[in-house]
C-alpha positions as CSV (number, residue, x, y, z in Angstrom):
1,X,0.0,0.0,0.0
2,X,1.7,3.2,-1.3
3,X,1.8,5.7,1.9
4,X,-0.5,8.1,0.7
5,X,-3.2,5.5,0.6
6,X,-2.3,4.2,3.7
7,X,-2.3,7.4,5.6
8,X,-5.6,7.9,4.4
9,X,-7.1,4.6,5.3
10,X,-5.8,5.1,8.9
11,X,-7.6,8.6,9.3
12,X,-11.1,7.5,8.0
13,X,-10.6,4.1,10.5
14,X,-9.6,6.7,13.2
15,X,-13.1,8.7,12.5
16,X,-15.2,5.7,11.9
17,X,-13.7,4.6,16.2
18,X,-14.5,8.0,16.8
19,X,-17.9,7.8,16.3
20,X,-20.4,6.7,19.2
21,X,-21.5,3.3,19.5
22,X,-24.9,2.2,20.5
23,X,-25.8,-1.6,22.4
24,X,-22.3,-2.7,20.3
25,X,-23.4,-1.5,17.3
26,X,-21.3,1.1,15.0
27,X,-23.4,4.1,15.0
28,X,-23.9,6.3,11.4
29,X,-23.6,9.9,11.0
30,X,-27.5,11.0,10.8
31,X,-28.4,11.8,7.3
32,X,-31.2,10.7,6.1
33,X,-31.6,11.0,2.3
34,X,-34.2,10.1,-0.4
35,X,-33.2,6.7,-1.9
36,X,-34.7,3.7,-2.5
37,X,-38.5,3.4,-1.4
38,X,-38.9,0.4,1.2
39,X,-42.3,-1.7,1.6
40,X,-43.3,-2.5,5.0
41,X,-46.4,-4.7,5.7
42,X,-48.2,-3.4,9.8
43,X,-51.0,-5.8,11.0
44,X,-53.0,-4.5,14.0
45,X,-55.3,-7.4,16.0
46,X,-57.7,-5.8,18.2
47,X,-59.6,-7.6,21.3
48,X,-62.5,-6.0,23.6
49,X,-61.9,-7.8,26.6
50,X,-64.9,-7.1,28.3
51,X,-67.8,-6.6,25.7
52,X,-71.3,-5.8,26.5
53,X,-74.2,-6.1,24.0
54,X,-73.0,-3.6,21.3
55,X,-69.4,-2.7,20.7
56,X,-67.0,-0.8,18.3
57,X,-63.4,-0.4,17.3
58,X,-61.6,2.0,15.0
59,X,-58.0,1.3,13.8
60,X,-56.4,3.7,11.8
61,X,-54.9,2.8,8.5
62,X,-52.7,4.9,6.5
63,X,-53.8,7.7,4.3
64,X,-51.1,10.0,4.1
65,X,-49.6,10.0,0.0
66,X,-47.0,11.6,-0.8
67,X,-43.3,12.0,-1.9
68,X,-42.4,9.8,1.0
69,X,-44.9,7.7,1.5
70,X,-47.3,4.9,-1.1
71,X,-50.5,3.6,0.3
72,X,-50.4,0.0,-0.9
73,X,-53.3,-0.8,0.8
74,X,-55.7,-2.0,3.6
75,X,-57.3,-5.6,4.5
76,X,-59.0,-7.0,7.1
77,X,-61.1,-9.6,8.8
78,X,-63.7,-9.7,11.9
79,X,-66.6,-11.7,13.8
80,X,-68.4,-8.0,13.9
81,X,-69.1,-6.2,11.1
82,X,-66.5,-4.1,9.4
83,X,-65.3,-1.5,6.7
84,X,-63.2,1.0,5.8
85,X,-64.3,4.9,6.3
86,X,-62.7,8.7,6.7
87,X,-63.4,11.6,8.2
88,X,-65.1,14.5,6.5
89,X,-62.6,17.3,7.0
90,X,-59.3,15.3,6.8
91,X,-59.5,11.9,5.4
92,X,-58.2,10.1,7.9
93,X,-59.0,6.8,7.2
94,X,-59.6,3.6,9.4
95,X,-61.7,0.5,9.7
96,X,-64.3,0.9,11.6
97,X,-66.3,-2.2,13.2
98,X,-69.3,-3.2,15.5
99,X,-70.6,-5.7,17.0
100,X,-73.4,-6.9,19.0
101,X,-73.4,-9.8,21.0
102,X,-70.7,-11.4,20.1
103,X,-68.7,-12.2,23.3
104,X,-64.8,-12.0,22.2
105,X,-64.7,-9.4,19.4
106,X,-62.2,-9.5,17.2
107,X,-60.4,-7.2,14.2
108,X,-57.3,-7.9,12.2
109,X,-56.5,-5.3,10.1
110,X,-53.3,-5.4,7.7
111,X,-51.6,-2.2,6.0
112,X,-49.1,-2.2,3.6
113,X,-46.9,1.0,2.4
114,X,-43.4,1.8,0.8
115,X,-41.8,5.1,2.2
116,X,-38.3,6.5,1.8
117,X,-36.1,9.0,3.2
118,X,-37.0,13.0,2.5
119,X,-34.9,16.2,2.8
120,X,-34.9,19.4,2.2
121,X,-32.2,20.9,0.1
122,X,-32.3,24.9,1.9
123,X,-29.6,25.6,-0.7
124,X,-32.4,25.1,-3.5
125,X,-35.2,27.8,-3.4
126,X,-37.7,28.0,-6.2
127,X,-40.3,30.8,-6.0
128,X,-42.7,28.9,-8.1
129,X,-43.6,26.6,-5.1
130,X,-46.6,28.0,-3.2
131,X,-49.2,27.1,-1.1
132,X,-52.9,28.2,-2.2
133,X,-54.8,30.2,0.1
134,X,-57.0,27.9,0.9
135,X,-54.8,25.2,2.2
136,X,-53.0,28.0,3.7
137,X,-55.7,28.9,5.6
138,X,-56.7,25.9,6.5
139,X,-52.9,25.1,8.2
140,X,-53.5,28.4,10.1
141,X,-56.5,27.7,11.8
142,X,-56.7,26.1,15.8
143,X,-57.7,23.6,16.7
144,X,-59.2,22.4,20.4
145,X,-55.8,21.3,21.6
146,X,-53.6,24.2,19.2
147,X,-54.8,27.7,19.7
148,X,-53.3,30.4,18.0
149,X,-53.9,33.4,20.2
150,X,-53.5,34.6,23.5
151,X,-49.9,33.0,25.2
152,X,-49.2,30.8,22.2
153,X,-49.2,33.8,19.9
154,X,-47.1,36.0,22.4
155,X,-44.6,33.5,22.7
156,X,-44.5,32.9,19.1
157,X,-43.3,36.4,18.6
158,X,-40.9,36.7,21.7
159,X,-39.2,33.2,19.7
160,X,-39.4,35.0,15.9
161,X,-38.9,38.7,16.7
162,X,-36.1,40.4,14.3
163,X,-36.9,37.4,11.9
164,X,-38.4,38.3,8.6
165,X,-38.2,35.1,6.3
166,X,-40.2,32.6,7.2
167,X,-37.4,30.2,6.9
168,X,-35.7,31.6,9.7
169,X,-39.2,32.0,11.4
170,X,-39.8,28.4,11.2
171,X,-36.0,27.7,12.0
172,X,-36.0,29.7,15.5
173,X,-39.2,28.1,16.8
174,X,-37.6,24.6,15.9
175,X,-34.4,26.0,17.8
176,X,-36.5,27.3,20.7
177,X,-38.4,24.4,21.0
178,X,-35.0,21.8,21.3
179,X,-33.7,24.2,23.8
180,X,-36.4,24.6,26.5
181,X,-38.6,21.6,26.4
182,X,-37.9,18.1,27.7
183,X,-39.2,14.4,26.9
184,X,-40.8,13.8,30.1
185,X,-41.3,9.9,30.6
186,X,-44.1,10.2,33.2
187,X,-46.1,11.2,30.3
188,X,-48.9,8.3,28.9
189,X,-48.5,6.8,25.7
190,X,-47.6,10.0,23.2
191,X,-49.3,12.4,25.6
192,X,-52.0,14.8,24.8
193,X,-50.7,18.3,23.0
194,X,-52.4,20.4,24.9
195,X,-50.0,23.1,24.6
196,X,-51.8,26.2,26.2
197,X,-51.6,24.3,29.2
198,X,-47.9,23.9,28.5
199,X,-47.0,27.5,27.9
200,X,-49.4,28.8,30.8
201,X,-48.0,26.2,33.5
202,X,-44.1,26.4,32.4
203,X,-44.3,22.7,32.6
204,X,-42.4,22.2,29.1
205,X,-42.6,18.4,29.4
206,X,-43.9,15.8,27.0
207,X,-43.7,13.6,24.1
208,X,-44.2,14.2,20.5
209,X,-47.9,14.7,20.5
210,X,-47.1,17.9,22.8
211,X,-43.5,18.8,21.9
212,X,-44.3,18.7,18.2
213,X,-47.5,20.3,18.7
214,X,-46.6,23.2,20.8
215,X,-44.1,23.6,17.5
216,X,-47.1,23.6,15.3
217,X,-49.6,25.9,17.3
218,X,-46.7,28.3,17.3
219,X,-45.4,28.1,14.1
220,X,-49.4,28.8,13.0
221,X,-49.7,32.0,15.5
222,X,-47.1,33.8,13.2
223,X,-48.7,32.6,10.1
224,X,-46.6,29.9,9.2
225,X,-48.8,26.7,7.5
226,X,-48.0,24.1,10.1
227,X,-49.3,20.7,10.5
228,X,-48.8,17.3,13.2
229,X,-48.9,13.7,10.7
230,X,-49.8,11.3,13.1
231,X,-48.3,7.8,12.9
232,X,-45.7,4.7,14.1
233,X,-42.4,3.3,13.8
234,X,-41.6,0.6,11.8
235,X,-38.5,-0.7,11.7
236,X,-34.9,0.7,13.7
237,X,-33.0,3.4,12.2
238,X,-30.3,2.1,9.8
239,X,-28.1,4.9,11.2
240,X,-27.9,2.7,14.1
241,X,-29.6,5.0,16.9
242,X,-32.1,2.7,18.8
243,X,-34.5,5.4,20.5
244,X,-35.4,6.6,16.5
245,X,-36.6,3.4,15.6
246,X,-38.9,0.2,16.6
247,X,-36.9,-2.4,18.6
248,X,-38.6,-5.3,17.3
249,X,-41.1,-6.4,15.0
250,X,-43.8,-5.8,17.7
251,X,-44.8,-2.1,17.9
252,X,-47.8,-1.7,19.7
253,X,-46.0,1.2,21.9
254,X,-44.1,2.9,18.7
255,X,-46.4,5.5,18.1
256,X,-44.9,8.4,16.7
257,X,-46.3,12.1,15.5
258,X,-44.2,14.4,13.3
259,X,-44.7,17.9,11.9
260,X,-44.3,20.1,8.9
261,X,-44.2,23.3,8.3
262,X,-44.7,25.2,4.5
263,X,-42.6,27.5,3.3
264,X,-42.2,29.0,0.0
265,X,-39.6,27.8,-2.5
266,X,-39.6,24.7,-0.4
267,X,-42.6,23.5,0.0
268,X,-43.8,21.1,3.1
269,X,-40.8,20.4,5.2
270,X,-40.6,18.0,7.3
271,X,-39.4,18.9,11.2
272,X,-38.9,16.6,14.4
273,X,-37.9,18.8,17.6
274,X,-39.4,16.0,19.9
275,X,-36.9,13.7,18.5
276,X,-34.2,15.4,19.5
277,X,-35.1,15.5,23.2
278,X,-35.9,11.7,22.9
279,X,-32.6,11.4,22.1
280,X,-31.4,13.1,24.9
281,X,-33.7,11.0,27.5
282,X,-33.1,7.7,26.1
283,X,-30.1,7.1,23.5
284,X,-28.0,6.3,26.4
285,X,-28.3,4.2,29.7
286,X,-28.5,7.8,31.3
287,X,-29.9,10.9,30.3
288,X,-27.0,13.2,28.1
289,X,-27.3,16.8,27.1
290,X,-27.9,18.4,23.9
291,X,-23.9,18.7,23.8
292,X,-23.5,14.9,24.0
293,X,-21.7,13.8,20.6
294,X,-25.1,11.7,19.4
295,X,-27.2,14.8,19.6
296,X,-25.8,17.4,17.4
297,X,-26.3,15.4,14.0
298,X,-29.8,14.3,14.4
299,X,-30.9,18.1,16.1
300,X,-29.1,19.2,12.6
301,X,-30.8,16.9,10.3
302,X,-34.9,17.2,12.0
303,X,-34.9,20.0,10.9
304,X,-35.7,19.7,7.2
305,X,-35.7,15.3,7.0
306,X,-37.0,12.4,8.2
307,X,-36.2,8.9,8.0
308,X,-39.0,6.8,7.1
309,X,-38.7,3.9,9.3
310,X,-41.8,5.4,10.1
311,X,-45.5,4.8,8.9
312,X,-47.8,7.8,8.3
313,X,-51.4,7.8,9.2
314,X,-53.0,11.0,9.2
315,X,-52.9,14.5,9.7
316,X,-56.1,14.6,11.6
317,X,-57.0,16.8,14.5
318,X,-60.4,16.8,16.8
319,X,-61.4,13.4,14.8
320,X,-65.6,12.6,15.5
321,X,-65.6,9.2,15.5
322,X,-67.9,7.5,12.8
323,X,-71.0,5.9,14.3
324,X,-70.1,6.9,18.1
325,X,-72.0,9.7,20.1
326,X,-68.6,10.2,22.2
327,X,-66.2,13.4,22.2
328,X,-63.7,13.5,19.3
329,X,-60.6,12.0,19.7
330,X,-57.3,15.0,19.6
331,X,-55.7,12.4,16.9
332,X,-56.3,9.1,15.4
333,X,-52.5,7.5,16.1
334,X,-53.9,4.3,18.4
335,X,-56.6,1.9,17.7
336,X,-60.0,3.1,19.7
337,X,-62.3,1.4,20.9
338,X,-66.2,2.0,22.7
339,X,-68.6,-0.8,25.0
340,X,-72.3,0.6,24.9
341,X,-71.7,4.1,25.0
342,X,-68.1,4.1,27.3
343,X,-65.0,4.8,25.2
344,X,-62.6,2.7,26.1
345,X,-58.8,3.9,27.4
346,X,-56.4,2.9,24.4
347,X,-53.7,3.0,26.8
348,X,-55.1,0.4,29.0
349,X,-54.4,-3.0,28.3
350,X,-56.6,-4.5,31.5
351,X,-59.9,-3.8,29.0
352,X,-59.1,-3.0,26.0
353,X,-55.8,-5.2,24.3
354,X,-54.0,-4.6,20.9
355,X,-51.0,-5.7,19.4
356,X,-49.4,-4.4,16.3
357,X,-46.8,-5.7,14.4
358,X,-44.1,-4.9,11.5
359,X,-42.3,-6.7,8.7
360,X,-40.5,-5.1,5.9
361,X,-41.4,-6.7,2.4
362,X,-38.1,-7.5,0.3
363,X,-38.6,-7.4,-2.9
């Protein structure tokens, strides 16, 4: 080997040791990219453990198409009676079953999608892509959980003031948000984005359905289209960090929302801020800080990608449940369930039981 060559083979082997190393296993530099889609197959099986004369389900199947993501399609089987239905105002789809007098009601329902990496190239602007005023409006408006006035809206503009592009805009509230929240692991399931509670309390804590929607409610309260995608984790993260992906092919507890936020010349980019502190909490045995070598290159990269070892469902907000006379749900990211007229906690296993599982198709 001339010494040239050799020289440089012993630098890149010195920066591969450098990098951290997760449960024994070499860890990548974060980057996701788009490349080569990926099709993964997710079956959900749903019990009602303790039925009464007339009960329903609703699981959520994808219906999120896009430049990441390929609805392959939705199948299903049951001892009630079952089919496939949306939501008026967002299309949320999901199978939606009932029955009566059965006395172990069942639904399997089985999902199959391709996705692949996205990114934002911020060196690339093109004028020509706009949102129309319409959709713009509609990614403006609150919601129940997401208001857009009082404290949300004054601490959107103590985050964005002396920023005129939206780009930085958008850019400061993802900073702000990384900076001065926490994942809080008290917090059921995804927890509940109410995020005026957040802001009035101080209590920043959460998980993504709170840290990601506090970025949406106040990206929207300075005019910025913003929106949560509701979802789950597939499969682990090829870059090798094991609190950004499933840890095995069961993922009944690997829900996951995201957010995006439109911005002209760009389009719908994709951000993760509650990622970041997840990484923080739980990439190592012990809690790090955003200093911690493993967190700079993902803090980086969620701000304009995702990797998609991650299923979208919907991007669904205040949902009314077809058929059931109960309060809409914030978001449809777990399967739900009712007996008579009771809704049914998703979160607790002693009643209501699900199990969902993940296997990636090869081709």
């Amino acid at each position: 080997m001339r010494r040239r060559s050799f020289l440089q083979a012993g630098a890149a082997a010195a920066a591969l040791n450098a990098l951290p190393r997760i449960a024994g296993a070499q860890q990548l530099p974060f980057d996701p990219r788009p490349g080569d889609w990926r099709t993964f197959e997710v079956s959900t099986r749903v019990e009602i453990l303790k039925p009464l004369a007339t009960n329903r389900a609703w699981v959520p199947v994808p219906s999120v198409e896009s430049d990441y993501q390929k609805v392959i399609g939705s199948t299903w089987s049951s001892n009630g009676h079952a089919r496939i239905l949306s939501d008026g105002k967002y299309g949320a789809s999901m199978v939606a079953c009932e029955w009566s007098g059965q006395p172990a009601p069942v639904l399997e329902v089985t999902s199959t999608i391709a996705t692949r990496n996205r990114k934002i190239d911020f060196s690339k602007c093109n004028p020509a892509i706009k949102i129309d005023p319409e959709t713009a409006k509609f990614a403006t408006a609150p919601t129940e959980l997401i208001p857009t006035d009082g404290i949300v809206r004054k601490t959107a503009y103590e985050i964005t003031r002396g920023k005129s592009a939206d780009l930085d805009k958008a850019r400061a509230i993802y900073d702000w948000i990384v900076d001065n929240t926490f994942r809080d692991p008290k917090v059921k399931g995804c927890g509940v984005g109410d995020i005026k509670s957040m802001l009035e309390t101080g209590n920043l804590g959460g998980k993504c359905a709170d840290l990601n929607a506090l970025y949406v409610g106040l990206a929207r309260s300075v005019g910025l289209p913003a929106r949560d995608v509701y979802g789950i984790r597939v499969a682990k993260s090829e870059f090798g960090y094991r609190s950004l992906g499933a840890g095995s092919p069961n993922i009944t507890r690997a829900q996951h929302c995201r957010a995006e936020v439109f911005l002209t010349g760009y389009g719908w980019v994709p951000v993760d801020p509650a990622d970041v502190r997840k990484v923080v909490l739980e990439e190592k045995a012990a809690p790090i800080t955003l200093t911690d070598p493993v967190v700079p290159p993902v803090r980086a990269k969620l701000f304009g990608a995702w990797e998609m070892n991650w299923l979208a469902y919907n991007e669904g907000a205040d949902l009314k449940l077809p058929g059931s006379s109960g309060p809409a749900v914030g978001f449809l990211m777990y399967p739900q369930a009712e007996t008579g007229k009771e809704r049914l906690d998703p979160l607790d296993p002693d009643n209501f039981k699900y199990t969902i599982t993940a296997r990636e198709l090869k081709a």
